[in-house]
DRENDOVEX-615384 format. One record per residue (C-alpha): z, x, y. Coordinates in steps of 0.1 Angstrom, whole numbers, padded with zeros to 4 digits, always signed. Each point is the difference from the previous one (the first is absolute). Layout:
<rs>
ZXY
...
</rs>
This chain:
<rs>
-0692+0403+0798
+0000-0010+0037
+0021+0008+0027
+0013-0032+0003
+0009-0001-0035
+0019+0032-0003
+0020-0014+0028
+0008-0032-0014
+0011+0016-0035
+0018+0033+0019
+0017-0028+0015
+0008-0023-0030
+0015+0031-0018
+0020+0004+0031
+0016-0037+0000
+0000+0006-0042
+0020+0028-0003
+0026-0008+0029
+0004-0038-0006
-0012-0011-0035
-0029-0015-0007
+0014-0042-0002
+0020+0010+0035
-0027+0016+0018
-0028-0025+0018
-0033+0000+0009
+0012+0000+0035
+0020+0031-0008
-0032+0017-0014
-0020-0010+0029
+0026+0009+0031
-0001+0033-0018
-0037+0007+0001
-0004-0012+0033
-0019-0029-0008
-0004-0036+0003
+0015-0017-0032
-0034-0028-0008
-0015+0033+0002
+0014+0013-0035
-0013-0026-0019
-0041+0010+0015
+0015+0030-0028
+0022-0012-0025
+0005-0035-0009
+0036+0002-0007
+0033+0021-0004
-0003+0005-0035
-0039+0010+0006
+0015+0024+0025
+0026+0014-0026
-0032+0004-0023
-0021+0021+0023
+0030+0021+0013
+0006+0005-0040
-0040+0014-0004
+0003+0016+0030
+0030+0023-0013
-0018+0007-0035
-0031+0008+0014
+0011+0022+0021
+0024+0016-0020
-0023+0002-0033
-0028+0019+0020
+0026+0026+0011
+0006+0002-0037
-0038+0004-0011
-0007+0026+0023
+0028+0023-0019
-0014-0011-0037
-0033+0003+0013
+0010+0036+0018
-0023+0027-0023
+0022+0029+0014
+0033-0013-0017
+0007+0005-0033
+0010-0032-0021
+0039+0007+0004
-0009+0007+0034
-0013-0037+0003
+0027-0016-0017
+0026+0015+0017
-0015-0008+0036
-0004-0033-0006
+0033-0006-0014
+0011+0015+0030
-0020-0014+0025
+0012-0033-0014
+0035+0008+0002
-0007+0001+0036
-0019-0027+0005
+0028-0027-0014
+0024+0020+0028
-0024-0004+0028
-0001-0038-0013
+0034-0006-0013
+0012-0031+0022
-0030-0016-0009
+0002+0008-0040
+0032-0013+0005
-0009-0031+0016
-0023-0005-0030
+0023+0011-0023
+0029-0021+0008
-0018-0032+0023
+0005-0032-0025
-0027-0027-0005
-0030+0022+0011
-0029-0021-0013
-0015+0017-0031
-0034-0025-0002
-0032+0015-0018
-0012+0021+0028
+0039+0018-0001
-0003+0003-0039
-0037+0016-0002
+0011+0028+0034
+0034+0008-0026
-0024+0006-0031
-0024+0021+0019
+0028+0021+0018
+0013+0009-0034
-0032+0004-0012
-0006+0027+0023
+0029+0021-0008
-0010-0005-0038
-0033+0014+0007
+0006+0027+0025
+0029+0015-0023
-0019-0005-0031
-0030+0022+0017
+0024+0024+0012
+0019+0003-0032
-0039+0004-0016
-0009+0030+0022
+0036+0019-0014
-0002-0006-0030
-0034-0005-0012
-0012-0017-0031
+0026+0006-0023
+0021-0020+0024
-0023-0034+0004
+0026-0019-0024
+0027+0004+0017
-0013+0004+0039
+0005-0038+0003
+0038+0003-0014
+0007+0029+0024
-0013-0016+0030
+0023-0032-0006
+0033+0021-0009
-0008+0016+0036
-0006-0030+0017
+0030-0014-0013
+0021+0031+0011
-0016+0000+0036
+0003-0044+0005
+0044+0007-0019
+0002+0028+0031
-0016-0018+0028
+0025-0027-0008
+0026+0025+0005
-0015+0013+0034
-0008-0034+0017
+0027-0021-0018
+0029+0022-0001
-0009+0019+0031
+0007+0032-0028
-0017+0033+0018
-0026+0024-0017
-0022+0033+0011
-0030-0014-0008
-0013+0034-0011
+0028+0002-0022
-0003-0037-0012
-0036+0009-0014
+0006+0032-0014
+0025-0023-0021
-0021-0027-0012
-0034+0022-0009
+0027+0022-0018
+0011-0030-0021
-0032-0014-0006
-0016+0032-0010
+0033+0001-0026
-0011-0036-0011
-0035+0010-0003
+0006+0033-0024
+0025-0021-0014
-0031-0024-0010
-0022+0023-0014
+0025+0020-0022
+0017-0027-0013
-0040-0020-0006
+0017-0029-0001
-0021-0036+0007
-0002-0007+0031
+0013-0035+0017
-0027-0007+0026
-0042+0001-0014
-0030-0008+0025
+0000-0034-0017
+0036-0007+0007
-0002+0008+0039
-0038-0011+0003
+0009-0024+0029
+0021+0028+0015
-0024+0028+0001
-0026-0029+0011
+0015-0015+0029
+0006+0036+0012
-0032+0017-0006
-0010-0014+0036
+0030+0010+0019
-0002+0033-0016
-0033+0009+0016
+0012-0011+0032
-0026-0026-0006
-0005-0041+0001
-0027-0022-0012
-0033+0012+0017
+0002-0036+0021
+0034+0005+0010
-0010+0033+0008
-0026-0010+0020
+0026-0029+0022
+0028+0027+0000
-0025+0023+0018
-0013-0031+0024
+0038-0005+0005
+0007+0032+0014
-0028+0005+0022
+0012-0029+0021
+0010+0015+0032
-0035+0010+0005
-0020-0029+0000
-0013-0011+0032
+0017-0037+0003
+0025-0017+0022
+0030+0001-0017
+0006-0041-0009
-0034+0010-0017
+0009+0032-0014
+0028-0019-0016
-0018-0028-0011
-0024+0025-0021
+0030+0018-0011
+0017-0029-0016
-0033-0010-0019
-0001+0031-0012
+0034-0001-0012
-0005-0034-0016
-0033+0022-0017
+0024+0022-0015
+0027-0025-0008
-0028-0019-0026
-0017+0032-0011
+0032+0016-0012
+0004-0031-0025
-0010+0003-0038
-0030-0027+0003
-0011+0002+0041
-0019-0032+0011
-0036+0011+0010
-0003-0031+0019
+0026+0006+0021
-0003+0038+0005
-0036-0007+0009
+0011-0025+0026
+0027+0026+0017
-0031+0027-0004
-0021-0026+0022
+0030-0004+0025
+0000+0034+0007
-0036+0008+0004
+0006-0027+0027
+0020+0021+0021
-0033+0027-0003
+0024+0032+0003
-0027+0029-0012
+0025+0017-0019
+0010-0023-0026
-0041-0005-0009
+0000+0022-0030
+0033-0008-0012
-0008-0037-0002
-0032+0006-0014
+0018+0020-0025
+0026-0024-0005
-0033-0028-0008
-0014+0022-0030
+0035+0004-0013
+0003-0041-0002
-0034+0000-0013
+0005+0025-0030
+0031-0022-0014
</rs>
């Protein structure tokens, strides 16, 4: 992500958290990054764009913190869980007024591009839990892991109400001891009792789908590929009217190849836009971005 970015959506959760997201402007959001406010829309088309990117900004960042414990090979599996529950007990505190703003702002547009960040956020958890549940308890457990890991979502989303809602104080520490207690009681619970279980890999498909992606820290290889342009930005070699020009084709790039059925015609147009502007370090990535559109 570029500079210039970071700053706009640092700033946006800013104005977000401390005056709601229908009170708080695009002039607000601008005067607080220090910039003129035209030049917000050279990166994001429109408040509610805005609220999307600051949303994706906040996941990704939180979700690689929470792959890098899964993915730690000196922790043992209870080791993992607990971490992560803990490490995201902290992370709705350090982001409380603006979970709160969420939480409680009404008429936030939910349109499609809303809905399909939601599924793939829960998707996520589903899959990172499940995998974590997996590595405990092995085989025996693979009926249930998907049960488990929704009982402890639920338990962690009922809790974080309490903290950002109710203002009600934990020890984090203590918080996750709690909650891989209860779900390791649910999960012997499960396998003693053999009952059937609710959720199947058929019932969640879309679930476990939608967060497959997320759960690798990883997007689409072309919007990969933009992403990456994105944040190498600041370095290109451009005045910076140009600079943002090529920025907001590139964010127009990503805007059509994040939909279901992209337009080749059009991505090949923006493609040829940019190659205009002949910056040497987005050569590869367009070329790239070319074979993609050719092999759909």
């Amino acid at each position: 992500m570029s500079d210039k970015r970071s700053q706009i959506i640092e700033a946006a959760i800013h104005c977000f958290a401390s005056k709601g997201f229908h009170a708080a402007t695009m002039q607000d959001i601008a005067d607080t990054a220090g910039i003129a406010k035209g030049s917000l829309y050279f990166y994001f088309e429109s408040k509610e764009a805005l609220l999307h990117s600051t949303l994706g900004y906040y996941q990704e960042r939180n979700v690689s913190t929470l792959h890098r414990i899964l993915n730690d090979k000196s922790l043992s599996p209870r080791e993992k869980l607990f971490l992560q529950i803990e490490e995201q007990f902290r992370q709705v505190l350090e982001q409380r007024e603006f979970i709160t703003m969420l939480m409680s702002e009404q008429g936030v547009q939910i349109n499609e591009e809303m809905k399909q960040f939601i599924t793939a956020m829960r998707g996520e958890a589903l899959c990172r839990f499940r995998e974590n549940l997996l590595q405990m308890y092995g085989d025996r457990a693979v009926s249930y892991v998907l049960d488990g890991a929704a009982l402890l979502i639920g338990l962690f989303n009922e809790y974080m109400g309490y903290m950002v809602l109710d203002r009600l104080e934990f020890n984090n520490r203590e918080a996750a001891v709690f909650l891989v207690n209860r779900t390791e009681e649910a999960m012997e619970g499960m396998l003693a009792k053999k009952q059937k279980p609710l959720l199947t890999e058929s019932k969640v498909h879309h679930l476990l789908q939608a967060g497959r992606p997320a759960a690798a820290s990883a997007l689409p290889p072309m919007l990969q590929e933009i992403r990456k342009m994105l944040s190498a930005a600041g370095t290109w070699s451009l005045e910076a009217p140009k600079r943002e020009e090529a920025v907001a084709a590139l964010l127009l790039l990503e805007k059509e190849a994040a939909k279901d059925q992209p337009e080749p015609l059009i991505m090949r147009g923006l493609i040829a836009l940019l190659r205009g502007y002949k910056i040497a370090d987005l050569k590869k990535g367009l070329s790239a971005l070319e074979e993609g559109i050719g092999g759909n």
